[in-house]
C-alpha positions in Angstrom: 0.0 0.0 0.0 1.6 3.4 -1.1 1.2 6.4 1.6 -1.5 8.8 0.5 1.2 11.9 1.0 4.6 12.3 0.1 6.2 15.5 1.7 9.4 16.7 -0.7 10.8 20.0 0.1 8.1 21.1 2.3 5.3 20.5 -0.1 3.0 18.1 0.2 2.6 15.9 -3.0 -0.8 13.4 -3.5 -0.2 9.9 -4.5 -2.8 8.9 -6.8 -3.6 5.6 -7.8 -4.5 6.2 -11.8 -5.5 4.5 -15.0 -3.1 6.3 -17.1 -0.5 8.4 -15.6 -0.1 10.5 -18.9 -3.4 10.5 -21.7 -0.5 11.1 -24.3 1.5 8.1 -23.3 -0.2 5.2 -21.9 3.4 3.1 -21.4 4.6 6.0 -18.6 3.7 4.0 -15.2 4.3 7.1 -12.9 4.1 10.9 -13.0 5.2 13.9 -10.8 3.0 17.0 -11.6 4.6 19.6 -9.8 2.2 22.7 -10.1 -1.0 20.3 -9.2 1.3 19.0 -6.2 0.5 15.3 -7.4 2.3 12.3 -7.8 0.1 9.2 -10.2 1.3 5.8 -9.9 -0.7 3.4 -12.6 -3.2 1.3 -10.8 -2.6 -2.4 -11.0 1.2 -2.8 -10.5 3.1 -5.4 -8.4 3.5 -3.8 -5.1 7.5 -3.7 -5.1 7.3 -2.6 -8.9 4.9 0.2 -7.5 6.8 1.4 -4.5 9.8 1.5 -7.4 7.6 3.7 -9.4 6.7 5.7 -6.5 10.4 6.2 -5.1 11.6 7.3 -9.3 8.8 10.0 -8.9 10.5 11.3 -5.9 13.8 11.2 -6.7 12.3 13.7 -9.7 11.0 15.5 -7.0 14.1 15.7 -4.7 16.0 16.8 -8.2 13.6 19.5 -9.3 13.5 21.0 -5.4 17.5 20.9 -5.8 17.3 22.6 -8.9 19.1 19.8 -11.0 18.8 19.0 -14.5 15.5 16.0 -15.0 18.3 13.1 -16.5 15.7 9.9 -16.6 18.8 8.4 -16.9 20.4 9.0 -13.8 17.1 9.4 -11.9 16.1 5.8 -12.8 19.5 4.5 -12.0 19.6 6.2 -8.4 15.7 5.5 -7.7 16.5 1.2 -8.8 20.0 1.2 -5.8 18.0 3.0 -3.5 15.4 1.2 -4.0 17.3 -2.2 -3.5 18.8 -0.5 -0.1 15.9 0.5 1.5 13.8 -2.8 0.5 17.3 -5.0 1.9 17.1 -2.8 4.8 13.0 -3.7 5.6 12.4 0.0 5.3 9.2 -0.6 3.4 7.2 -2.3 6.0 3.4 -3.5 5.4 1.5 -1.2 6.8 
């Protein structure tokens, strides 16, 4: 179960639960909309898949509130190890 709030940068973000994440690209499985303070993960996902989804849209997040450049690249490669550390660690916990 993904938290119904994410906090980044002192804004509160939504997580939604969506059918389509982006009506122009149905393949995207997550989305940060920054001026609607929203985060949409696709509805349906395997739950470790999803909380993967859900930590990539923060990391876009953390980057825009840090000003850096939006690299998919490197945001998908540092959401997937962090990801793997915090899942090893039993940071996600069932709630």
């Amino acid at each position: 179960m993904l938290p119904e709030v994410i906090k980044i940068g002192g804004i509160e973000y939504r997580v939604k639960l969506v059918d389509a994440c982006d009506e122009d690209n149905l393949n995207i499985d997550g989305k940060i909309l920054f001026p609607n303070q929203e985060i949409r993960v696709k509805k349906g996902l395997e739950k470790q898949y999803g909380e993967n989804i859900l930590l990539h849209e923060i990391i876009h997040g953390i980057f825009e509130f840090c000003g850096w450049d939006q690299d998919e690249e490197n945001v998908t490669r540092l959401s997937n190890a962090l990801y793997q550390v915090l899942k090893d660690n039993n940071v996600f916990k069932e709630r």
